[in-house]
PQR file of N, CA, C, O and H, with PARSE charges and radii, in Angstrom:
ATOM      1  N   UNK A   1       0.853  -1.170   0.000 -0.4000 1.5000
ATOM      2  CA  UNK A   1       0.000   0.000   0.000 -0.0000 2.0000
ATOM      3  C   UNK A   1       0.899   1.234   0.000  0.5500 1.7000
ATOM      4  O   UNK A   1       1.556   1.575   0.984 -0.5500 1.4000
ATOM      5  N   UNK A   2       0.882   2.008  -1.397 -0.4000 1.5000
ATOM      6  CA  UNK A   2       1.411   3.435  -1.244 -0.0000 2.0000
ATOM      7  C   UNK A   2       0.630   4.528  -0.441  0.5500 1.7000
ATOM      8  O   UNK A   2      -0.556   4.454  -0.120 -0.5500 1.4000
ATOM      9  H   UNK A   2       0.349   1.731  -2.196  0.4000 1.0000
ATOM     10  N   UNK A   3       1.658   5.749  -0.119 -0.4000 1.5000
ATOM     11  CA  UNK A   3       0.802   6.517   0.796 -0.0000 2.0000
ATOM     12  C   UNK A   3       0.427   7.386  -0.719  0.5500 1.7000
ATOM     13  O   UNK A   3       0.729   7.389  -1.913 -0.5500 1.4000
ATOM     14  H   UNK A   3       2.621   5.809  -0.380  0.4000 1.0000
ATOM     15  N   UNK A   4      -0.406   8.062   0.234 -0.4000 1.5000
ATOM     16  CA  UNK A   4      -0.850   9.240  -0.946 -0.0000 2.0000
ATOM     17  C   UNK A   4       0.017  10.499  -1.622  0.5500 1.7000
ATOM     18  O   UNK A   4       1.002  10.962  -1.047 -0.5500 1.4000
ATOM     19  H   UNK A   4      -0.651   8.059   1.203  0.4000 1.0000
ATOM     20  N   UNK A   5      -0.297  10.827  -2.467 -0.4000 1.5000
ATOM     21  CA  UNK A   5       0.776  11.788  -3.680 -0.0000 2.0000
ATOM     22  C   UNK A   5       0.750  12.796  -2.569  0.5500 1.7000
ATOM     23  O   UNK A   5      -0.288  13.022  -1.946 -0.5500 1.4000
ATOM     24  H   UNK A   5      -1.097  10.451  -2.933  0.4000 1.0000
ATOM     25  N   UNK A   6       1.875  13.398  -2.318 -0.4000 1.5000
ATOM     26  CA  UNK A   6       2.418  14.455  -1.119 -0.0000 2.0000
ATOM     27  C   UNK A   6       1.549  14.223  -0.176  0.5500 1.7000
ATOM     28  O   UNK A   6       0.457  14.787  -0.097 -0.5500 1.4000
ATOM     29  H   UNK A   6       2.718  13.215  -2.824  0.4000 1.0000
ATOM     30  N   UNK A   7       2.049  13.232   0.732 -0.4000 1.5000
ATOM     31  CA  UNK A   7       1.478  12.934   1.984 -0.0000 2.0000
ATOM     32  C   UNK A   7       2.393  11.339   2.365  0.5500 1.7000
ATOM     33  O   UNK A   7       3.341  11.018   1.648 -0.5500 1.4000
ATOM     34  H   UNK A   7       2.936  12.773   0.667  0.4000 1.0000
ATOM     35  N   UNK A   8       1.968  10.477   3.526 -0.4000 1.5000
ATOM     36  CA  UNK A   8       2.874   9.910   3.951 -0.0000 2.0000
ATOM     37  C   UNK A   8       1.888   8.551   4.699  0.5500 1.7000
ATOM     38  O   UNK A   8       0.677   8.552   4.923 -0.5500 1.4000
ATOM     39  H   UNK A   8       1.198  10.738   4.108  0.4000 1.0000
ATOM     40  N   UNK A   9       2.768   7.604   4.929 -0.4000 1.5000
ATOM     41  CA  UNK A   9       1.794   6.583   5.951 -0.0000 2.0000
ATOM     42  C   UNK A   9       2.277   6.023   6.667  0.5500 1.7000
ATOM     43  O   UNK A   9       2.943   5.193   6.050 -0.5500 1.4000
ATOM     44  H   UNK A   9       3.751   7.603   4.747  0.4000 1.0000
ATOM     45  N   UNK A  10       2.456   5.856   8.063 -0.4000 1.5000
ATOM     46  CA  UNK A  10       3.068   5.096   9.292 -0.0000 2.0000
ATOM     47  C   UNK A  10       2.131   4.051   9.160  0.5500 1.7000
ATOM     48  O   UNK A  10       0.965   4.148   8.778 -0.5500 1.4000
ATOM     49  H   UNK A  10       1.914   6.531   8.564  0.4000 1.0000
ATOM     50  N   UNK A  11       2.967   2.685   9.636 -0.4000 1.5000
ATOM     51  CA  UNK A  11       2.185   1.589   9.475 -0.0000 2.0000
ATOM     52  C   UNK A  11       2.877   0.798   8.721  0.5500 1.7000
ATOM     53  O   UNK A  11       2.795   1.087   7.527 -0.5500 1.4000
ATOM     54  H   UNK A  11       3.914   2.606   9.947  0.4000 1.0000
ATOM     55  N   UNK A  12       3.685  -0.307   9.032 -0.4000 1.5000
ATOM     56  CA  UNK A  12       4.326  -1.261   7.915 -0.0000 2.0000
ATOM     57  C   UNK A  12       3.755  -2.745   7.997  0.5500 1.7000
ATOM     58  O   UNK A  12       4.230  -3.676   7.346 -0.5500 1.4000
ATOM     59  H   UNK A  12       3.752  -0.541  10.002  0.4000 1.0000
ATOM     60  N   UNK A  13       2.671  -2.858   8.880 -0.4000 1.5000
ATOM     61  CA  UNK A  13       2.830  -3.982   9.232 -0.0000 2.0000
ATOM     62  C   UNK A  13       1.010  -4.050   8.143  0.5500 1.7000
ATOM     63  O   UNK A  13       0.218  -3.108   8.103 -0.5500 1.4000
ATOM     64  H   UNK A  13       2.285  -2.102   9.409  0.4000 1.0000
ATOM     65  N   UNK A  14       0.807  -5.478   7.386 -0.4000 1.5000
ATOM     66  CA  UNK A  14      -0.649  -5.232   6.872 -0.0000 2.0000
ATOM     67  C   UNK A  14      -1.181  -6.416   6.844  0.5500 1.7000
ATOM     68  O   UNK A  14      -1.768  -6.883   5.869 -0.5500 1.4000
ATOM     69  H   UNK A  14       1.450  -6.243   7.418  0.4000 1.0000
ATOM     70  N   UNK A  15      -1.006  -6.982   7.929 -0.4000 1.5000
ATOM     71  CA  UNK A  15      -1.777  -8.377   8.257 -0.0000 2.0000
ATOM     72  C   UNK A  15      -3.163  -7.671   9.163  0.5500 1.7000
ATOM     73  O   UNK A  15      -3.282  -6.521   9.586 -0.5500 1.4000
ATOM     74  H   UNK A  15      -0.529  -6.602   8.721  0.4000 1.0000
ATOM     75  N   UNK A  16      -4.377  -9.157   9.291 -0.4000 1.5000
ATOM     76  CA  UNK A  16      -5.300  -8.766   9.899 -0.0000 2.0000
ATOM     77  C   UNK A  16      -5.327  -7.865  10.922  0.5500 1.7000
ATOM     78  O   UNK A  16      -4.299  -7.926  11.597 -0.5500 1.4000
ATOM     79  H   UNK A  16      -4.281 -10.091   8.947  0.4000 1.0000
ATOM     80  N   UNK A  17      -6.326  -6.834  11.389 -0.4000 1.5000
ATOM     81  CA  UNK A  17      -5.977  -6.167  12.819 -0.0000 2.0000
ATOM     82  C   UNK A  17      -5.128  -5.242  12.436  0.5500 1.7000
ATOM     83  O   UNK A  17      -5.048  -4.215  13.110 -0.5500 1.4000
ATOM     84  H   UNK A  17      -7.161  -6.785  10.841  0.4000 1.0000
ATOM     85  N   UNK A  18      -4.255  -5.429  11.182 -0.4000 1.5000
ATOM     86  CA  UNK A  18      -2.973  -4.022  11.211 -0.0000 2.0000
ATOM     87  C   UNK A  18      -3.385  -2.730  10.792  0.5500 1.7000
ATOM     88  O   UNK A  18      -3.599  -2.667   9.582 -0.5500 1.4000
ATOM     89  H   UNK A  18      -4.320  -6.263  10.635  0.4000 1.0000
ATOM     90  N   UNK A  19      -3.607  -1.400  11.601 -0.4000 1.5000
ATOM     91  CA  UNK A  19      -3.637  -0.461  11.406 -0.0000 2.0000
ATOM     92  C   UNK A  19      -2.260   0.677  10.609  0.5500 1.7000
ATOM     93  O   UNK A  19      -1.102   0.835  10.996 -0.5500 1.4000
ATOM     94  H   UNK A  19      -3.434  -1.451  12.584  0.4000 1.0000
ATOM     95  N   UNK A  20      -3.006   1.334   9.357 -0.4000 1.5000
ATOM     96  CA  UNK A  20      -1.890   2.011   9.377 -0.0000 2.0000
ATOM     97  C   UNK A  20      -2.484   3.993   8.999  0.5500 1.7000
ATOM     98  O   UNK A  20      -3.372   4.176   8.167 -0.5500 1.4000
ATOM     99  H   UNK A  20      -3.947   1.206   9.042  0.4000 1.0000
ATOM    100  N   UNK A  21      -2.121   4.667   9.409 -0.4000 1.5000
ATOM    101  CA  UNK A  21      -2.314   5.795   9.501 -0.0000 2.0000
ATOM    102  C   UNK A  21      -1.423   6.919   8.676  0.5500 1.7000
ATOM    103  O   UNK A  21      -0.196   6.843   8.725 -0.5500 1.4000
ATOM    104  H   UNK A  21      -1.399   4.519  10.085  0.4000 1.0000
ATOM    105  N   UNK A  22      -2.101   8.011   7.884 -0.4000 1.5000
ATOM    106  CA  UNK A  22      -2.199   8.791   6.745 -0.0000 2.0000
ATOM    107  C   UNK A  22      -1.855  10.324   7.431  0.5500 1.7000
ATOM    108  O   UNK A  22      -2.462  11.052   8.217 -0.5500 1.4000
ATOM    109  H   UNK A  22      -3.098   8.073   7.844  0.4000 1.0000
ATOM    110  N   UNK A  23      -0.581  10.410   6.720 -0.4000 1.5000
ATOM    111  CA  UNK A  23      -1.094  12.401   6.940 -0.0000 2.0000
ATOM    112  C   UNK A  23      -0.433  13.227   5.829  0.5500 1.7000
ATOM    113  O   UNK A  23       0.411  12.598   5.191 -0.5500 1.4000
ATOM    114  H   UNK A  23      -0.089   9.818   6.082  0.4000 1.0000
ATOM    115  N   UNK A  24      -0.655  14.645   5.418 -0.4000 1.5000
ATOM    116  CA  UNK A  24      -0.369  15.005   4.378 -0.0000 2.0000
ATOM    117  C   UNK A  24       0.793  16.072   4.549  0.5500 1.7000
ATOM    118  O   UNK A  24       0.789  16.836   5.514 -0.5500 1.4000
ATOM    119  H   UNK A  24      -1.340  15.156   5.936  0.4000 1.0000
ATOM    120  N   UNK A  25       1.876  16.103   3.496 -0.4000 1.5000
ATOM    121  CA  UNK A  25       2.882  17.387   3.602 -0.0000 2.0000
ATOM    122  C   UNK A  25       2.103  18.508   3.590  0.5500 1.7000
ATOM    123  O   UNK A  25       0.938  18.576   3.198 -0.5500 1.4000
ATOM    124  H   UNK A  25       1.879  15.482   2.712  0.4000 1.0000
ATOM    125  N   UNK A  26       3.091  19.788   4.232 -0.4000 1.5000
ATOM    126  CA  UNK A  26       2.412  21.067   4.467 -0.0000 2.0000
ATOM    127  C   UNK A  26       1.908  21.350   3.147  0.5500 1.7000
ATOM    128  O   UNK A  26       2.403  20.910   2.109 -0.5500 1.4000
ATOM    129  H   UNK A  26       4.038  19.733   4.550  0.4000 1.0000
ATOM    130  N   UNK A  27       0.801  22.179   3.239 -0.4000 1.5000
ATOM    131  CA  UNK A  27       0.363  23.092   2.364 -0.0000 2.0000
ATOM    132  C   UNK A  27      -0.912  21.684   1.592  0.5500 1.7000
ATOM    133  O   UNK A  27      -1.065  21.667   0.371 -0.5500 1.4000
ATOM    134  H   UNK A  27       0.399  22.536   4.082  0.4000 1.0000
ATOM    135  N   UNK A  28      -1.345  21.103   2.101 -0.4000 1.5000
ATOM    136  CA  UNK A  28      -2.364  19.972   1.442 -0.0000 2.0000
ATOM    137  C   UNK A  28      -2.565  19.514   2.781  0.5500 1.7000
ATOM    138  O   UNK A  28      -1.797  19.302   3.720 -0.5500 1.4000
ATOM    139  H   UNK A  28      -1.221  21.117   3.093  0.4000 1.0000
ATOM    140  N   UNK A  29      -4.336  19.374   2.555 -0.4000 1.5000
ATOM    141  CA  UNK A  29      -4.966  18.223   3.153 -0.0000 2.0000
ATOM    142  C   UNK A  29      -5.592  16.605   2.929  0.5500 1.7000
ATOM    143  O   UNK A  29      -5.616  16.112   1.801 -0.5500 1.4000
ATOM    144  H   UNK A  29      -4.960  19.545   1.793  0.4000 1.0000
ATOM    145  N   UNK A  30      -5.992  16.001   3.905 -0.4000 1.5000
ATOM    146  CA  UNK A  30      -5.947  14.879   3.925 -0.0000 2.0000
ATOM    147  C   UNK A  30      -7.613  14.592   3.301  0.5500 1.7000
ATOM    148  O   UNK A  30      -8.414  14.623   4.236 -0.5500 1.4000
ATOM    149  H   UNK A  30      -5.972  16.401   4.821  0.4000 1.0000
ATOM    150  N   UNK A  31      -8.099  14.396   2.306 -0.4000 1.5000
ATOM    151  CA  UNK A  31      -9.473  13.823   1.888 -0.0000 2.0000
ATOM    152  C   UNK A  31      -9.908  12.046   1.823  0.5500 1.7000
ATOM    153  O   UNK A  31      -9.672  11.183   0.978 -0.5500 1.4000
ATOM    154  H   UNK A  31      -7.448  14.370   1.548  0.4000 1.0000
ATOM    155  N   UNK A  32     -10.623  12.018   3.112 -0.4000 1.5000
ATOM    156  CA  UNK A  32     -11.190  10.554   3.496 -0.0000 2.0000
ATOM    157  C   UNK A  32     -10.693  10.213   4.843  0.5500 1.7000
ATOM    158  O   UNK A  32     -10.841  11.068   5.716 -0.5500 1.4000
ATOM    159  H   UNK A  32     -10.814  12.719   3.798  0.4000 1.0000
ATOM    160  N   UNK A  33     -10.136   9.118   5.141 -0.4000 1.5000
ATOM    161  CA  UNK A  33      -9.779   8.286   6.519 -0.0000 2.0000
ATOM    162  C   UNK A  33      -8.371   8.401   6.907  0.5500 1.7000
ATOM    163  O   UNK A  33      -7.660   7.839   6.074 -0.5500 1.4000
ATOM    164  H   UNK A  33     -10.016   8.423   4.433  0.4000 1.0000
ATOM    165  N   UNK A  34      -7.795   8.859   7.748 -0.4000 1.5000
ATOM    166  CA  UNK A  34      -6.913   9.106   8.293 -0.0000 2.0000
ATOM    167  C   UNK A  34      -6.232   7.517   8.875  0.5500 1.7000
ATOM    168  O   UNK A  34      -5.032   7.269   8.989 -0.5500 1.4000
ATOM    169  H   UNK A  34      -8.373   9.316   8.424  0.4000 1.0000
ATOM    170  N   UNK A  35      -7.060   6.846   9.097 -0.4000 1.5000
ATOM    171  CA  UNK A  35      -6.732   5.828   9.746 -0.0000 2.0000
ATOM    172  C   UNK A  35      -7.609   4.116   8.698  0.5500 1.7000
ATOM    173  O   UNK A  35      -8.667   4.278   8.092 -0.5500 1.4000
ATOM    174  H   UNK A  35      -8.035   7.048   9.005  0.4000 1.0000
ATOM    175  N   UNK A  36      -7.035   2.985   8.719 -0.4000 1.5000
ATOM    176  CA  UNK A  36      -7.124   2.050   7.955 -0.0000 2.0000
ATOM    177  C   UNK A  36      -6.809   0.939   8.716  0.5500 1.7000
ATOM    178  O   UNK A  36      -5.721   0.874   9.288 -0.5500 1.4000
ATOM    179  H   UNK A  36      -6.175   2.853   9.212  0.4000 1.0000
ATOM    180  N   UNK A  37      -7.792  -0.114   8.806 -0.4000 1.5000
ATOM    181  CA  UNK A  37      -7.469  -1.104   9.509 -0.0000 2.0000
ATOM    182  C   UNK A  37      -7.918  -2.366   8.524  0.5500 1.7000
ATOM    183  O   UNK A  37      -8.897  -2.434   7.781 -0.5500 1.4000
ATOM    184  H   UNK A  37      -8.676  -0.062   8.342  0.4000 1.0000
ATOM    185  N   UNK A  38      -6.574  -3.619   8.838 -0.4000 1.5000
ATOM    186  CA  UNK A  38      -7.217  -4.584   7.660 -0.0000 2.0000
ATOM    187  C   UNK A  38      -7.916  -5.801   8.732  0.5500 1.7000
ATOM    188  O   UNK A  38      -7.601  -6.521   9.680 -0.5500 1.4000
ATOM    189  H   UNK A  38      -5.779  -3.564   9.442  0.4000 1.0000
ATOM    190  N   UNK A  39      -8.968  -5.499   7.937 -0.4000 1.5000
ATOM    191  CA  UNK A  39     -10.456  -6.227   8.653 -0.0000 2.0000
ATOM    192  C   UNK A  39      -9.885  -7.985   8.438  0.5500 1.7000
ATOM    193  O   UNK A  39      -8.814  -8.474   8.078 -0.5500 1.4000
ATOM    194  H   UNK A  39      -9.224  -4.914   7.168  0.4000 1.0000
ATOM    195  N   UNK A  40     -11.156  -8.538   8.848 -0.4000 1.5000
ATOM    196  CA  UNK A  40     -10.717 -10.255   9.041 -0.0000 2.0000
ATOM    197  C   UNK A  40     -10.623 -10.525   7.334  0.5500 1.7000
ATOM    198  O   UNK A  40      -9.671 -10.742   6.585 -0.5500 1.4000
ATOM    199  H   UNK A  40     -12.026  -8.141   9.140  0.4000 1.0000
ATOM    200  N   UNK A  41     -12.046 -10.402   7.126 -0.4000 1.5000
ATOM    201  CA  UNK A  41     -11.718 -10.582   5.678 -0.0000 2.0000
ATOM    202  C   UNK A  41     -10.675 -10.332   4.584  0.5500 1.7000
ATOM    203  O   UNK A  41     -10.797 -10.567   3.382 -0.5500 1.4000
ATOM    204  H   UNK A  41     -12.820 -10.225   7.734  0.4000 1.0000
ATOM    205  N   UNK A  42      -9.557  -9.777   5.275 -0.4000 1.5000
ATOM    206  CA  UNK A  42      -8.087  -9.461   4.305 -0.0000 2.0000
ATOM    207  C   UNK A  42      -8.434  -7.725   3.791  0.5500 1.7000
ATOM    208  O   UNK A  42      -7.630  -6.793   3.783 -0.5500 1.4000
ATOM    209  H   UNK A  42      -9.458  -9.586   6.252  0.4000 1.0000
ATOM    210  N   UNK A  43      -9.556  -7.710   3.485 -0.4000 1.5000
ATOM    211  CA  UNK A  43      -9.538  -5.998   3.155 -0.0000 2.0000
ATOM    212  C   UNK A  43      -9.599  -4.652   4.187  0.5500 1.7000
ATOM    213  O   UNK A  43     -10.256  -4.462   5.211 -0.5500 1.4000
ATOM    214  H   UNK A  43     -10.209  -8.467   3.491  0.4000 1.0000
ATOM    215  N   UNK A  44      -8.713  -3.884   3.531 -0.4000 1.5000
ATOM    216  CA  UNK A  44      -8.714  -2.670   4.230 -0.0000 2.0000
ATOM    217  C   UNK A  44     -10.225  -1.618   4.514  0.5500 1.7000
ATOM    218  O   UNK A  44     -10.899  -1.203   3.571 -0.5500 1.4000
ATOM    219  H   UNK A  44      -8.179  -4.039   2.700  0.4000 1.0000
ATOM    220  N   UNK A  45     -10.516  -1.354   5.815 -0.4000 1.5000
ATOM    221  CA  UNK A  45     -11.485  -0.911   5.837 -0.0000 2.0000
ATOM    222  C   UNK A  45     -11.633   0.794   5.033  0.5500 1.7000
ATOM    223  O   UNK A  45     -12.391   1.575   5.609 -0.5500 1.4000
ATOM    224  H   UNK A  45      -9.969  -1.691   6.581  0.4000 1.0000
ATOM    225  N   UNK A  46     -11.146   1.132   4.167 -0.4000 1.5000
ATOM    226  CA  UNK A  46     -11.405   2.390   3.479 -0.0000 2.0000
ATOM    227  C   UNK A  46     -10.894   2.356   1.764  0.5500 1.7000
ATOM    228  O   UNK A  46     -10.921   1.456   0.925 -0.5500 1.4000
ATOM    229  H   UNK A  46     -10.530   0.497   3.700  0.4000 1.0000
ATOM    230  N   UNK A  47     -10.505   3.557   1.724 -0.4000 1.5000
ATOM    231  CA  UNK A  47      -9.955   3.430   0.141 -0.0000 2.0000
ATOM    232  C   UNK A  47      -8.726   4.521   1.291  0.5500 1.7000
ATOM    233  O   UNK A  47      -8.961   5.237   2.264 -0.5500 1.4000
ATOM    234  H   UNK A  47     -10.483   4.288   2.406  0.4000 1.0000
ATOM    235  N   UNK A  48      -7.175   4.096   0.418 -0.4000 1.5000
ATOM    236  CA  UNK A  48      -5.855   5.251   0.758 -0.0000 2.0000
ATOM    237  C   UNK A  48      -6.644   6.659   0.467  0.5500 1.7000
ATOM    238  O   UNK A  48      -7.235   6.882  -0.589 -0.5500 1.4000
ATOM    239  H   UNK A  48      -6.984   3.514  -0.372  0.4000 1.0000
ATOM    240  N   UNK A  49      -6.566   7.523   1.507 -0.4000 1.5000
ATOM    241  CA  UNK A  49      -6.941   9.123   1.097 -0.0000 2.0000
ATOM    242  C   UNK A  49      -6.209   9.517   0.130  0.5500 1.7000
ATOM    243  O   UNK A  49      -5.463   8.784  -0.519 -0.5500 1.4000
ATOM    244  H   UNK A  49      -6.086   7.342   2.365  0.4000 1.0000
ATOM    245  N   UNK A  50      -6.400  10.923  -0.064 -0.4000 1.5000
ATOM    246  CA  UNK A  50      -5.916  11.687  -1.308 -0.0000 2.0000
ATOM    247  C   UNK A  50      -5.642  12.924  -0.157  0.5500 1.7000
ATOM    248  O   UNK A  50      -6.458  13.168   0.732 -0.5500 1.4000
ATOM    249  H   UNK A  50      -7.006  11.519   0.464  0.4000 1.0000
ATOM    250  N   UNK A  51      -4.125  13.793  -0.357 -0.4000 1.5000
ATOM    251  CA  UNK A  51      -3.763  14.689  -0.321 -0.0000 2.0000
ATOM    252  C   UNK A  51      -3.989  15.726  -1.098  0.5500 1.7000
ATOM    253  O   UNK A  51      -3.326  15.832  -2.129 -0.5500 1.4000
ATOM    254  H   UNK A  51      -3.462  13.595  -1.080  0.4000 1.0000
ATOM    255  N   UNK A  52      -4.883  16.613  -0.791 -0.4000 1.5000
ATOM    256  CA  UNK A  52      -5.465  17.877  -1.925 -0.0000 2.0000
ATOM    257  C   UNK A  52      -4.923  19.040  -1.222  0.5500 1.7000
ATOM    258  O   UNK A  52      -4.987  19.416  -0.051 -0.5500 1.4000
ATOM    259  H   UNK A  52      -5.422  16.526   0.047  0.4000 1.0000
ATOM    260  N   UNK A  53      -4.302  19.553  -2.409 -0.4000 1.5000
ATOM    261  CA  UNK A  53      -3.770  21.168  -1.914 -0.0000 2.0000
ATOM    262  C   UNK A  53      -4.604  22.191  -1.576  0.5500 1.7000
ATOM    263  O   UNK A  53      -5.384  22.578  -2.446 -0.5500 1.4000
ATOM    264  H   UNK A  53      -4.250  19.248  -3.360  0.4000 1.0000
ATOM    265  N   UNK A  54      -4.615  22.777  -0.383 -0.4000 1.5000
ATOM    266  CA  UNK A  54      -5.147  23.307  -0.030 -0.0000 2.0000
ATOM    267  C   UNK A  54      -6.115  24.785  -0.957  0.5500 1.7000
ATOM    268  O   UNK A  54      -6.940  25.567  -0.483 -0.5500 1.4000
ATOM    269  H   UNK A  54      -3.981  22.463   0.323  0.4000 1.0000
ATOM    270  N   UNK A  55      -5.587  24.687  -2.327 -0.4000 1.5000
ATOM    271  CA  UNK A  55      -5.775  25.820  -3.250 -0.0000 2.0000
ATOM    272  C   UNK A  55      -7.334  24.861  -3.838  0.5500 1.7000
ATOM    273  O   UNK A  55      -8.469  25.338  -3.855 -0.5500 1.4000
ATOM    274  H   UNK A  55      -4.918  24.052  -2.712  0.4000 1.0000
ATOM    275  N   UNK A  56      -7.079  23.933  -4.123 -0.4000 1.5000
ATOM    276  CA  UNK A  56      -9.023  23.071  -4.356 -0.0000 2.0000
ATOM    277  C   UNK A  56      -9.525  23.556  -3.478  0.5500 1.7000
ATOM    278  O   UNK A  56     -10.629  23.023  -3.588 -0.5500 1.4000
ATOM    279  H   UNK A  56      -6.157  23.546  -4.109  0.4000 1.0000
ATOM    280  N   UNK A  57      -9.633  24.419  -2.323 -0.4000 1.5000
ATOM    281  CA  UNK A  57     -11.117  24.267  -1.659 -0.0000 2.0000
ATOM    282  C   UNK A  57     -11.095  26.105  -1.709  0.5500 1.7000
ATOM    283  O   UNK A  57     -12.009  26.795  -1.257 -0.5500 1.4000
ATOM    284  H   UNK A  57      -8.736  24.852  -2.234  0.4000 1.0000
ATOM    285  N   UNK A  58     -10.233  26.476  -2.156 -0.4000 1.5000
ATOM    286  CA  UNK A  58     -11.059  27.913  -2.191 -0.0000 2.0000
ATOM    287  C   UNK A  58     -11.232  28.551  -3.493  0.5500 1.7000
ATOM    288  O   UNK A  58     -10.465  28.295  -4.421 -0.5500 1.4000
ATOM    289  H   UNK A  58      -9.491  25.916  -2.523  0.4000 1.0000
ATOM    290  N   UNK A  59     -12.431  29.561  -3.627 -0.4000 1.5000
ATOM    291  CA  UNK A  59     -13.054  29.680  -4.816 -0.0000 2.0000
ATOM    292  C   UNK A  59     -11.903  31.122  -5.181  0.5500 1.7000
ATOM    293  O   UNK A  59     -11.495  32.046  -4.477 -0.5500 1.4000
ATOM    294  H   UNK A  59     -13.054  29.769  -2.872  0.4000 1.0000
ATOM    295  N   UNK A  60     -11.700  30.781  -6.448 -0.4000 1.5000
ATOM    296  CA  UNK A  60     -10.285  31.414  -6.985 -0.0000 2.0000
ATOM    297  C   UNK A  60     -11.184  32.476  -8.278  0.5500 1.7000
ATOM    298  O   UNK A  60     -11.583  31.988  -9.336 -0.5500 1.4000
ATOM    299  H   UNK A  60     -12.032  30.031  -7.020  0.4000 1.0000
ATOM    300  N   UNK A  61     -11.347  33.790  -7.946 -0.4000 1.5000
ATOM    301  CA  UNK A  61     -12.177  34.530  -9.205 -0.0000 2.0000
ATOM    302  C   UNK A  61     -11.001  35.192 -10.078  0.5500 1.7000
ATOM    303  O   UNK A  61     -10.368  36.011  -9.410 -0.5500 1.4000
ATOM    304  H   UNK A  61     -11.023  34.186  -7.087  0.4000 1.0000
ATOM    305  N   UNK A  62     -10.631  35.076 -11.150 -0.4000 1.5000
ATOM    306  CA  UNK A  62      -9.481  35.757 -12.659 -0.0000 2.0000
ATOM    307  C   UNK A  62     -10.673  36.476 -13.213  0.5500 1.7000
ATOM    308  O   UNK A  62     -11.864  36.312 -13.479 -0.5500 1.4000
ATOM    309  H   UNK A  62     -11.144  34.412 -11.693  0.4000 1.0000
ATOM    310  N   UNK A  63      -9.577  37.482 -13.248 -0.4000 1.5000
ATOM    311  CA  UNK A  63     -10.046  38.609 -13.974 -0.0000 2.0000
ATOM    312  C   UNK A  63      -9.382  39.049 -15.001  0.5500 1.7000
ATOM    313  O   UNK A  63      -8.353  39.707 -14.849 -0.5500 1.4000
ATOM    314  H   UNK A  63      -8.610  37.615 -13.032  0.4000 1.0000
ATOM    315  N   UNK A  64      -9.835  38.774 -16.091 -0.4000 1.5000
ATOM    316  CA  UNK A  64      -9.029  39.185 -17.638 -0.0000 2.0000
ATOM    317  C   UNK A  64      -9.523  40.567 -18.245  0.5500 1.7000
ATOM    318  O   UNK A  64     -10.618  40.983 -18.622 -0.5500 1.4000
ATOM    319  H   UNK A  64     -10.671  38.240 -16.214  0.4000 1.0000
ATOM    320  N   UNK A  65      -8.305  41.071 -18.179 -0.4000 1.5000
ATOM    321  CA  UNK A  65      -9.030  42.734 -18.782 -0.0000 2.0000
ATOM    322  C   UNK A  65      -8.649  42.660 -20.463  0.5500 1.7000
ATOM    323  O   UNK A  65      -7.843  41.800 -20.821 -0.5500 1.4000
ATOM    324  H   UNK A  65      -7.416  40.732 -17.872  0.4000 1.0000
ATOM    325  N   UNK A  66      -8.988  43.179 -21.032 -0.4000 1.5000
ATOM    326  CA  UNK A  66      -8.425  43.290 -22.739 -0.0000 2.0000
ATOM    327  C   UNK A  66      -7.698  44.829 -23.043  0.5500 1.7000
ATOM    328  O   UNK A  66      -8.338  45.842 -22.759 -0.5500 1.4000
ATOM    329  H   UNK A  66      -9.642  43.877 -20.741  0.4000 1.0000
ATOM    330  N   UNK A  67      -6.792  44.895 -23.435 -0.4000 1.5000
ATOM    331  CA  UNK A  67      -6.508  46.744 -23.588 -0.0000 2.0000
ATOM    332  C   UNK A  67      -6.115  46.523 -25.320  0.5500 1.7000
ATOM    333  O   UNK A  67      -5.288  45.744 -25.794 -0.5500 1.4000
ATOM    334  H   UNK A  67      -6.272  44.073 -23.665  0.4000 1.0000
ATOM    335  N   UNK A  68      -7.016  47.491 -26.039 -0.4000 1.5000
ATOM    336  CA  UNK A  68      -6.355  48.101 -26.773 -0.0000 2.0000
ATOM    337  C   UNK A  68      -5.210  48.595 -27.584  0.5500 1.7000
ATOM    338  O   UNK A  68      -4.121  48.727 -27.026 -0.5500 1.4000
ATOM    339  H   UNK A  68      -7.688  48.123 -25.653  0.4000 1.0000
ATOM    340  N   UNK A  69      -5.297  48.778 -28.385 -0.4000 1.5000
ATOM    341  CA  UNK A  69      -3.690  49.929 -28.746 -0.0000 2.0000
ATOM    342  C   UNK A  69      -4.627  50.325 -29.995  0.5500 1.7000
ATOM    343  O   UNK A  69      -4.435  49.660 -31.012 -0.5500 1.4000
ATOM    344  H   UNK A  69      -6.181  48.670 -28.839  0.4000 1.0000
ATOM    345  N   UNK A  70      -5.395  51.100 -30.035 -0.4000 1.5000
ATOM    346  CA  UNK A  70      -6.270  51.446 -31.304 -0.0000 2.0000
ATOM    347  C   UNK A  70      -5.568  52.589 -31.332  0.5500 1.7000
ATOM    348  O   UNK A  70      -5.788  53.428 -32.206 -0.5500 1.4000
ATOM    349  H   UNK A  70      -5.551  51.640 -29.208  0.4000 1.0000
TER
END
């Protein structure tokens, strides 16, 4: 299991019961479960999060002016 694109995961161990835990480099957050445990059934209880830069969650308005030379 890779950690997520700029971000990181403690946790080496991924047998049943093994928890392993997610956090993201500065300037990005962590989207989904911070934490992952592999259930009896062999699967991990989540999907690996995604590290999103903190610039996705705010609304960004451009302003294009046009000038002339008439």
């Amino acid at each position: 299991m890779l950690p997520p694109e700029n971000g990181k995961r403690t946790g080496n161990e991924f047998g049943i019961g093994s928890t392993v835990t997610f956090s993201c480099d500065e300037g990005y957050e962590l989207d989904g479960e911070s934490k992952l445990t592999c259930r009896s059934d062999g699967q991990w209880s989540d999907m690996v999060p995604l590290c999103k830069g903190m610039l996705n969650n705010v609304n960004t308005f451009v302003h294009y002016s046009l000038v002339s030379s008439a």
